[in-house]
Backbone as CSV, one residue per row, in Angstrom:
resi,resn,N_x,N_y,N_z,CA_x,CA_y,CA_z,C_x,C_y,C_z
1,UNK,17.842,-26.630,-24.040,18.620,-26.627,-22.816,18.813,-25.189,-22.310
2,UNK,19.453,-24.298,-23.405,19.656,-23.084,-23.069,18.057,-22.119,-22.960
3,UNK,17.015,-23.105,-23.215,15.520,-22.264,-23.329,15.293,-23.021,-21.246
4,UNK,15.714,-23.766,-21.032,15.094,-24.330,-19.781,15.816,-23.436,-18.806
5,UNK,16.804,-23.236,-18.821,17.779,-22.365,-17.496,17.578,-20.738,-17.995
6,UNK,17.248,-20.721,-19.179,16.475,-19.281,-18.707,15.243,-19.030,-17.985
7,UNK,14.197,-20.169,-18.574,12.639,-20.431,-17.162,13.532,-20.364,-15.876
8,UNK,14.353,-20.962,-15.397,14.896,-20.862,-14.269,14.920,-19.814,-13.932
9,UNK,15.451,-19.096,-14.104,16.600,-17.868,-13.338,15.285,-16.740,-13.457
10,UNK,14.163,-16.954,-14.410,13.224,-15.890,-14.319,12.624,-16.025,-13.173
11,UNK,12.194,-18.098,-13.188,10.779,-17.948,-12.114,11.967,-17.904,-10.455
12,UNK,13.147,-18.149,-10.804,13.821,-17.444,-9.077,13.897,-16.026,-9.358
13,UNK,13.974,-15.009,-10.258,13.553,-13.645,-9.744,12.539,-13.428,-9.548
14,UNK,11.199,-13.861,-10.247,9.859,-13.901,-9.864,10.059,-14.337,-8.029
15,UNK,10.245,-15.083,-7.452,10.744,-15.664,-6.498,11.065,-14.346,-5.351
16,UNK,12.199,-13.880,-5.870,12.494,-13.285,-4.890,11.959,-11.636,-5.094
17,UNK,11.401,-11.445,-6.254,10.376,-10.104,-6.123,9.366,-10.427,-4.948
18,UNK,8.976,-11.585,-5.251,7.061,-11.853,-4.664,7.994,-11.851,-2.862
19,UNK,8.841,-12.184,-2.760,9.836,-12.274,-0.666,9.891,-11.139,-0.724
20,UNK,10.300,-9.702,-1.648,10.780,-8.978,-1.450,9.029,-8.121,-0.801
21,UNK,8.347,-8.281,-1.892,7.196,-7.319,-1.827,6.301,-8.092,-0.610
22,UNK,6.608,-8.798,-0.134,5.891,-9.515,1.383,6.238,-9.172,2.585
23,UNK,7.577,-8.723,2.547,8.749,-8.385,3.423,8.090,-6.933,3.714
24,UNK,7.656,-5.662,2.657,7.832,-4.402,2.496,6.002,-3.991,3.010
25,UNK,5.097,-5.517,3.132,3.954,-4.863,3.281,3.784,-4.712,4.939
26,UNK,3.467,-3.434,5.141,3.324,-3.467,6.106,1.851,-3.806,7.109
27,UNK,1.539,-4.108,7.884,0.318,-4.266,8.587,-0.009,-3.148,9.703
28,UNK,-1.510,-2.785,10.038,-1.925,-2.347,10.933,-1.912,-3.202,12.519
29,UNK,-2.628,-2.599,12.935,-3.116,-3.695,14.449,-3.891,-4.772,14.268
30,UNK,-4.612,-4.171,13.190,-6.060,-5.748,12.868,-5.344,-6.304,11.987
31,UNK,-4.189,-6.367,11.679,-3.787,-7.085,10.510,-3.979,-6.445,8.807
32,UNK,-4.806,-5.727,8.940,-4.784,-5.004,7.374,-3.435,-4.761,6.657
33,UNK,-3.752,-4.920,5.441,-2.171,-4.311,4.293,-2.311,-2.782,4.727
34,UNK,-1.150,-1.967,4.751,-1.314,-0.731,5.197,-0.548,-0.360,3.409
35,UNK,-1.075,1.089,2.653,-0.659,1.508,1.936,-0.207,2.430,1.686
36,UNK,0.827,3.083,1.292,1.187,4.178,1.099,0.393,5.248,0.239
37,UNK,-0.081,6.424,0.621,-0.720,7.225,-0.253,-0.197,8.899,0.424
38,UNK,-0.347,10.070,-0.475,-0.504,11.333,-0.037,-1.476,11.933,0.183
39,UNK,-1.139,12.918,1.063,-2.556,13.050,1.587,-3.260,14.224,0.126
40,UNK,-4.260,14.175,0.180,-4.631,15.399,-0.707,-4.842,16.695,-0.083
41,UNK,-4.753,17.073,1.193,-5.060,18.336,1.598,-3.387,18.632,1.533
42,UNK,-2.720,18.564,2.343,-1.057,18.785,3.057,-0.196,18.647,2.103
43,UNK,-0.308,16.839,1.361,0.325,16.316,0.844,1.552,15.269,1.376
44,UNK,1.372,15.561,2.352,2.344,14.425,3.439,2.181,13.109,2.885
45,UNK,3.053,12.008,3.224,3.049,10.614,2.882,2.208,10.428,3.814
46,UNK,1.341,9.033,3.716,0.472,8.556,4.911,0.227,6.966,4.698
47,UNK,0.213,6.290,5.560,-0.546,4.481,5.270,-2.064,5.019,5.140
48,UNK,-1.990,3.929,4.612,-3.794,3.485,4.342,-4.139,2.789,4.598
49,UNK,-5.714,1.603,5.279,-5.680,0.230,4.732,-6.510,-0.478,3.603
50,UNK,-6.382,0.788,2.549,-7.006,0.655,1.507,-6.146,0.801,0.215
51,UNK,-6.540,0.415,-0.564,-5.315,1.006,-1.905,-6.190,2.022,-2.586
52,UNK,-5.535,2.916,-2.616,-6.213,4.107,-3.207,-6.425,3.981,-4.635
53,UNK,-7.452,4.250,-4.747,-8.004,4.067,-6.849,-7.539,5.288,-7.578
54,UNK,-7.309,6.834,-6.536,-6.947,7.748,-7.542,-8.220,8.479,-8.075
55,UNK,-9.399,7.886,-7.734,-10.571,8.621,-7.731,-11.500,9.102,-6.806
56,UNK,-10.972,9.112,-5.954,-11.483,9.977,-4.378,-10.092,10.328,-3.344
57,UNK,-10.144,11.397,-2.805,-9.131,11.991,-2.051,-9.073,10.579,-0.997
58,UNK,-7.607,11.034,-0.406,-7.146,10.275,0.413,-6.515,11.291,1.726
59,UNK,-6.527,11.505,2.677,-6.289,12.315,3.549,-5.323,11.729,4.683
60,UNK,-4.203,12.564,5.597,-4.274,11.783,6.047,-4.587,12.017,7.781
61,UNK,-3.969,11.486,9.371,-4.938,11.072,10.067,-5.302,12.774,10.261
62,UNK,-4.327,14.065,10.180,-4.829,15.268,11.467,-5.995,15.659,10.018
63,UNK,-5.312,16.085,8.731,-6.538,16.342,7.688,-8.084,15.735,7.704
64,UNK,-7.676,14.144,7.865,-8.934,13.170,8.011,-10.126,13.739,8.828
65,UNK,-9.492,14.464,10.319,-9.981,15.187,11.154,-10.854,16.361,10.755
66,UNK,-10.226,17.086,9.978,-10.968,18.103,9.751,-12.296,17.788,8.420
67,UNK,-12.110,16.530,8.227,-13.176,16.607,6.888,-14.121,15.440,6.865
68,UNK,-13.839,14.968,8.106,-14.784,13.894,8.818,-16.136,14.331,9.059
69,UNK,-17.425,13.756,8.998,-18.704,14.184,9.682,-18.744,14.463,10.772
70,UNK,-19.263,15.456,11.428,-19.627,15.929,12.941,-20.765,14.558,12.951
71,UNK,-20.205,14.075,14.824,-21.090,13.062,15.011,-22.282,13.856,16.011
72,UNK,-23.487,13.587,15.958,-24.394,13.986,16.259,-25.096,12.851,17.877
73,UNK,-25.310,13.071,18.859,-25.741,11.962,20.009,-27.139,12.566,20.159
């Protein structure tokens, strides 16, 4: 009895983690998950719509600028 109302009360915090972390994601314009990352040049906070792995820099938009390919016409 006392093993069943503890499953309870876990899978309602499970519950209200999974509302909480749905609530906090934010979206772009196309709908993408936007993520929080720093930039690696500045270091400023920045969204993403990628989750960063931690194994390639993440920049963010004025840095992005400077380390982007020159487009060629």
């Amino acid at each position: 009895m006392e093993e069943e109302k503890k499953n309870e009360v876990e899978e309602e915090e499970k519950e209200e983690v999974k509302k909480d972390s749905e609530k906090e994601q934010e979206k772009d314009r196309f709908g993408r998950t936007l993520y929080t990352a720093t930039c690696s040049d500045c270091g400023k906070e920045t969204k993403v719509p990628f989750k960063p792995s931690g194994d390639k820099p993440v920049y963010c938009m004025e840095c992005y600028q400077k380390h982007r390919p020159k487009r060629s016409f």
